[in-house]
C-alpha positions as CSV (number, residue, x, y, z in Angstrom):
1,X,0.0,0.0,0.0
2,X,2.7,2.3,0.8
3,X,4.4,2.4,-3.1
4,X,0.7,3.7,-4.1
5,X,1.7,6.8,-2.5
6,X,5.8,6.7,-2.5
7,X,7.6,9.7,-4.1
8,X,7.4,13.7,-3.6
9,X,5.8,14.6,-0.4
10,X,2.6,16.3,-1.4
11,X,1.1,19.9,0.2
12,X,-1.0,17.1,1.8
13,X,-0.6,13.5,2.4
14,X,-2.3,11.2,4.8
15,X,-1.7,7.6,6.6
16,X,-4.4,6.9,9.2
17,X,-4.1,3.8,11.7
18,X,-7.4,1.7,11.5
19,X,-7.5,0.4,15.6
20,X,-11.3,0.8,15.4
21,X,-11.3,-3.0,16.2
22,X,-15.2,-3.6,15.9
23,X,-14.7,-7.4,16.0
24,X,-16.4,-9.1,18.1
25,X,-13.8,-10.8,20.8
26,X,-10.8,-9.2,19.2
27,X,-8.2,-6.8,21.0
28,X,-5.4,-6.3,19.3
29,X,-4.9,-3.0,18.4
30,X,-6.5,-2.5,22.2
31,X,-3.3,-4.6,23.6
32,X,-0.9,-3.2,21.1
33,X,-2.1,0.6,21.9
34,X,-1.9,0.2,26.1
35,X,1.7,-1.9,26.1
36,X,3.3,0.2,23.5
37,X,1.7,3.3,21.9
38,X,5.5,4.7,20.9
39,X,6.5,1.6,18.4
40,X,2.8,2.3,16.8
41,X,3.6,5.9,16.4
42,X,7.1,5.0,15.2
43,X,5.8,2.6,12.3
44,X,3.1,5.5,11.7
45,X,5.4,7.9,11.3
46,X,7.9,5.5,9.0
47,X,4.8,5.1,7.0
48,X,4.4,9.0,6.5
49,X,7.8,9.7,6.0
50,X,8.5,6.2,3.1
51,X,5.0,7.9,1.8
52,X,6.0,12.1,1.8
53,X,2.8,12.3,3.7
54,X,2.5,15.1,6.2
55,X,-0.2,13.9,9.0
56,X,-1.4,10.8,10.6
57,X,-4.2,9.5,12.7
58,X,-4.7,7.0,14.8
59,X,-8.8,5.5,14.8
60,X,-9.7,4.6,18.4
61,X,-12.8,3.0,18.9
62,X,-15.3,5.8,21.0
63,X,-15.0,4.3,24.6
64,X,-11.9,2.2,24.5
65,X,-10.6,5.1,27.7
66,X,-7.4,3.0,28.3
67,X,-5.9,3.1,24.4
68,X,-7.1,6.5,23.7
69,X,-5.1,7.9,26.8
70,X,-1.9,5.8,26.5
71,X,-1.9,7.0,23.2
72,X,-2.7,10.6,23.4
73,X,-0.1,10.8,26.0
74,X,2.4,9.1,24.1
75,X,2.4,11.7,21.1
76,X,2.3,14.6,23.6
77,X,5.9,12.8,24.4
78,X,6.9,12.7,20.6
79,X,6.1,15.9,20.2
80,X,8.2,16.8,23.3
81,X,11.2,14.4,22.4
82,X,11.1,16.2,18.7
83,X,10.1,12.8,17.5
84,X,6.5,14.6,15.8
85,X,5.9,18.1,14.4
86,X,8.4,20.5,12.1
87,X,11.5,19.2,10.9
88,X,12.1,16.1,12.8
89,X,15.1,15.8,14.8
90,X,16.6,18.6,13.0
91,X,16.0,17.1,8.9
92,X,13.3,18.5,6.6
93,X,10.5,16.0,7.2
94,X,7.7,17.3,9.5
95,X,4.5,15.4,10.1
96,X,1.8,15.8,12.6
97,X,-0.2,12.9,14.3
98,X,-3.6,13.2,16.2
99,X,-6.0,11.1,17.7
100,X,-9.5,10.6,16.1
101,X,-12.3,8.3,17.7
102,X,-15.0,6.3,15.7
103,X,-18.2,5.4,16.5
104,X,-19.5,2.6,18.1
105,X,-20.6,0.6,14.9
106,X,-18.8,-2.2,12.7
107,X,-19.1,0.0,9.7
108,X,-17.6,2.6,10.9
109,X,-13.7,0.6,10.5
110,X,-14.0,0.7,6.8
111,X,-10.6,2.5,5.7
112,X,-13.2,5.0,3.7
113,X,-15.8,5.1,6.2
114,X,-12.0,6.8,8.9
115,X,-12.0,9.1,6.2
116,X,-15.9,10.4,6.1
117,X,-15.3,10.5,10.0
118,X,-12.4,13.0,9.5
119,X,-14.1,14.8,7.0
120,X,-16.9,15.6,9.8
121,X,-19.1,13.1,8.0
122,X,-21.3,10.0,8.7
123,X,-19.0,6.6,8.9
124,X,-20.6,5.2,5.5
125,X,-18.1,3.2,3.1
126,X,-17.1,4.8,-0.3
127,X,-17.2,3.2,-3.5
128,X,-14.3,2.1,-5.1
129,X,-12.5,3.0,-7.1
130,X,-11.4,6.0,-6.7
131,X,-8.7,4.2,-4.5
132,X,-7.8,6.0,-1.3
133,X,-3.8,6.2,-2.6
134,X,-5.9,8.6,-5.4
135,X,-8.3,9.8,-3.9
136,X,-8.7,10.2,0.1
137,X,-9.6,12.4,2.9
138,X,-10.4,15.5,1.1
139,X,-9.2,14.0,-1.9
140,X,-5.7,14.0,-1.5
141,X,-3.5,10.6,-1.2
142,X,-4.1,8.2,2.0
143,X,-2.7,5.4,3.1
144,X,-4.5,3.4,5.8
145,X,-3.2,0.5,7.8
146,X,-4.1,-1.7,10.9
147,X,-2.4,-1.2,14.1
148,X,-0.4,-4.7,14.1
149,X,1.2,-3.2,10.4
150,X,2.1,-0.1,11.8
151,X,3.7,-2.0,15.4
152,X,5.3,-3.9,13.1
153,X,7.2,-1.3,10.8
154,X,9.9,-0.4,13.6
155,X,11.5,-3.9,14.1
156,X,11.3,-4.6,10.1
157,X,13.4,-1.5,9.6
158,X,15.6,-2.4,12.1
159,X,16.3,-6.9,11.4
160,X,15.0,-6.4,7.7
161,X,12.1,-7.5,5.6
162,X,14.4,-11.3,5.0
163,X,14.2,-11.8,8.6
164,X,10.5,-10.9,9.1
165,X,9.8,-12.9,5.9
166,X,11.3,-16.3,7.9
167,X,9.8,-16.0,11.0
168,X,6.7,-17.1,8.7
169,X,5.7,-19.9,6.1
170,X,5.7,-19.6,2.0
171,X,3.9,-16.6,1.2
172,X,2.9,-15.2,5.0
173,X,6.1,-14.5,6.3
174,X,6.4,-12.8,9.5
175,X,3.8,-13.3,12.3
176,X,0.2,-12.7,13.9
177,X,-1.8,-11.4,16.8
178,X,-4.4,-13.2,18.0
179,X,-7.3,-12.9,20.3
180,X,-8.7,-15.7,22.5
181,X,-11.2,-14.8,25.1
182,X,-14.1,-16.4,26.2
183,X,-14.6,-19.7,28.4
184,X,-10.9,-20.8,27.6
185,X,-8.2,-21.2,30.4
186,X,-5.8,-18.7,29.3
187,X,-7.6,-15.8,27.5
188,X,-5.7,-12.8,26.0
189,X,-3.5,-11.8,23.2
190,X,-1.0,-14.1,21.7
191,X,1.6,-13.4,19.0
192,X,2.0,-16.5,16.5
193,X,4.6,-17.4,14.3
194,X,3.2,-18.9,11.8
195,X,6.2,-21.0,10.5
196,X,6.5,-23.4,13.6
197,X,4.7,-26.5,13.6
């Protein structure tokens, strides 16, 4: 998704972080965003600067207190640290981030439903195409991802696409978040490599 909207940064550019997380049973994003909001924000941020975007926002689902907290407090740090705003530690990217919650309906996770929210409107899906790499919020290029893609984007950067490629099986490297609850005897979120047996 990313090489949709690689090259030139644009007057206006955005990536926005899906954690809506409207499935039933599922907490994810909600376990990604209260352990470690600053590797989310670092992966957005990769994302916007691999992308010449210039602002990012992270969708939390109306509600979810705990995430939308940790998370609003942790770009208050990256904006502190230098890590967020005009010309980023000192270079000539600048990019903004900000929190924006959803409503309390499945729908309203569809990557073009985000946008409508940002755009002040209803959470109703767009048809496609226009793709939003074209076409976006207010019509200029977006990229939108999950929160696991985003968490992710640090450690790739760091070990290297090969290495996140093996830690999977032929054609799904790397590996995945799941969420058990229910009547089970160990409920929560587990990260699975899907290459051992």
């Amino acid at each position: 998704k990313w090489g949709f909207m690689a090259g030139p940064a644009g007057p206006k550019k955005y990536i926005l972080c899906n954690c809506e997380e409207g499935d039933p049973g599922a907490y994810n994003d909600k376990g990604i965003l209260e352990s470690d909001p600053h590797t989310l924000l670092e992966g957005v941020t990769i994302a916007g600067y691999a992308t010449g975007a210039s602002n990012g926002f992270v969708f939390i689902r109306h509600g979810h207190d705990g995430p939308i907290d940790r998370t609003e407090h942790a770009i208050e740090q990256a904006y502190e640290a230098g890590l967020l705003g005009e010309k980023i530690l000192g270079s000539d990217f600048s990019f903004d981030i900000e929190v924006s919650l959803t409503g309390e309906s499945y729908v309203a996770g569809e990557e073009t439903a985000l946008m409508d929210s940002i755009e002040g409107k209803r959470a109703m899906p767009r048809f496609k195409p226009p793709f939003p790499a074209q076409y976006g919020v207010y019509g200029k290029p977006t990229t939108v991802n999950n929160a696991e893609t985003f968490a992710s984007a640090p450690t790739i950067m760091r070990k290297g696409g090969d290495w996140f490629r093996e830690l999977g099986v032929e054609n799904s490297g790397g590996t995945k978040l799941f969420s058990v609850s229910g009547h089970v005897a160990k409920p929560g979120n587990f990260e699975v490599n899907l290459g051992l047996p």
